[in-house]
C-alpha positions in Angstrom: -4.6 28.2 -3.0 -3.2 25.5 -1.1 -2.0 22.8 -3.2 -0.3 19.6 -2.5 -3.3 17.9 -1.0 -4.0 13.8 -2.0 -7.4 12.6 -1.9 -7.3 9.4 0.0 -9.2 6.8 -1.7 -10.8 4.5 1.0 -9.2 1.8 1.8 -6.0 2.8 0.2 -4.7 4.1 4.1 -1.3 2.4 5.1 -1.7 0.0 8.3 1.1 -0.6 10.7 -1.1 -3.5 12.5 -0.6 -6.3 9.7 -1.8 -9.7 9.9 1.5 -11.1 9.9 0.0 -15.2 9.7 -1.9 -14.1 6.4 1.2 -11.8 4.8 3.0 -15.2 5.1 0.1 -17.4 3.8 0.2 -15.3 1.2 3.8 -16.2 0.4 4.2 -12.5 0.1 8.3 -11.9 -0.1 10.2 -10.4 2.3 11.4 -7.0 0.4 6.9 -6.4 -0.4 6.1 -6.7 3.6 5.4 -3.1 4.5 2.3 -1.0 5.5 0.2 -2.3 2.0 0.9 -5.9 2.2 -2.8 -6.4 3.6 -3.6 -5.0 0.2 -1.1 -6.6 -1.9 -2.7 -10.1 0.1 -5.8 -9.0 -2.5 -4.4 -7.9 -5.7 -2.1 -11.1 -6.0 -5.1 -13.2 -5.4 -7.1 -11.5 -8.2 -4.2 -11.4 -10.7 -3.7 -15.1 -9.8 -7.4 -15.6 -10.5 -7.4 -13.9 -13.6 -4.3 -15.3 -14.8 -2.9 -11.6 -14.9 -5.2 -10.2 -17.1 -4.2 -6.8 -17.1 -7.7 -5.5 -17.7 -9.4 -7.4 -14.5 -7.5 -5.9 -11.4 -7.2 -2.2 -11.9 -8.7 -1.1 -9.1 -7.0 -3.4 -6.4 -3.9 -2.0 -8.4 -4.9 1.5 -8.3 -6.1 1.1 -4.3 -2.2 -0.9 -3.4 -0.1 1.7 -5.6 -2.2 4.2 -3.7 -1.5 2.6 -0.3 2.4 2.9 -1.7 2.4 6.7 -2.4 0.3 7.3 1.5 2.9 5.4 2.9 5.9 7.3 0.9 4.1 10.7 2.5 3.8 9.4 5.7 7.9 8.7 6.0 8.7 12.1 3.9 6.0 14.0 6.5 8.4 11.9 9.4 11.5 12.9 8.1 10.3 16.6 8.0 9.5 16.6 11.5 12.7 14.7 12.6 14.9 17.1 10.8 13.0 19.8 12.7 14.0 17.6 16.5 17.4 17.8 15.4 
């Protein structure tokens, strides 16, 4: 039994190629640009739409806090293999 494994939801995979012109359109801050902003870009416009109804956005939330745990793998999974280089 190998546990451990995530089911990657699609869409929900990090990006390293952002669209840098629309993360600052977006008036995204500084300290939320990472691998997930393209997706972040999307769940502030629905919450803004919905006047953050709670109820309205789950699954924009569910795919960016999604994105967010890929993207915390990924750097563990990094730091694994650089503590094996050194």
């Amino acid at each position: 039994m190998g546990g451990g494994h995530h089911h990657v939801t699609p869409g929900s995979e990090p990006k390293k190629d952002q669209d840098l012109q629309a993360i600052k359109d977006a008036r995204i801050p500084l300290a939320w640009r990472d691998t997930c902003s393209h997706l972040l870009i999307h769940l502030n416009k629905c919450r803004r739409d919905t006047w953050w109804n709670p109820n309205k956005c789950d699954h924009d939330r569910h795919i960016y806090e999604e994105c967010e745990y890929n993207a915390y793998l990924q750097r563990v999974e990094a730091k694994v293999q650089m503590d094996k280089i050194n």
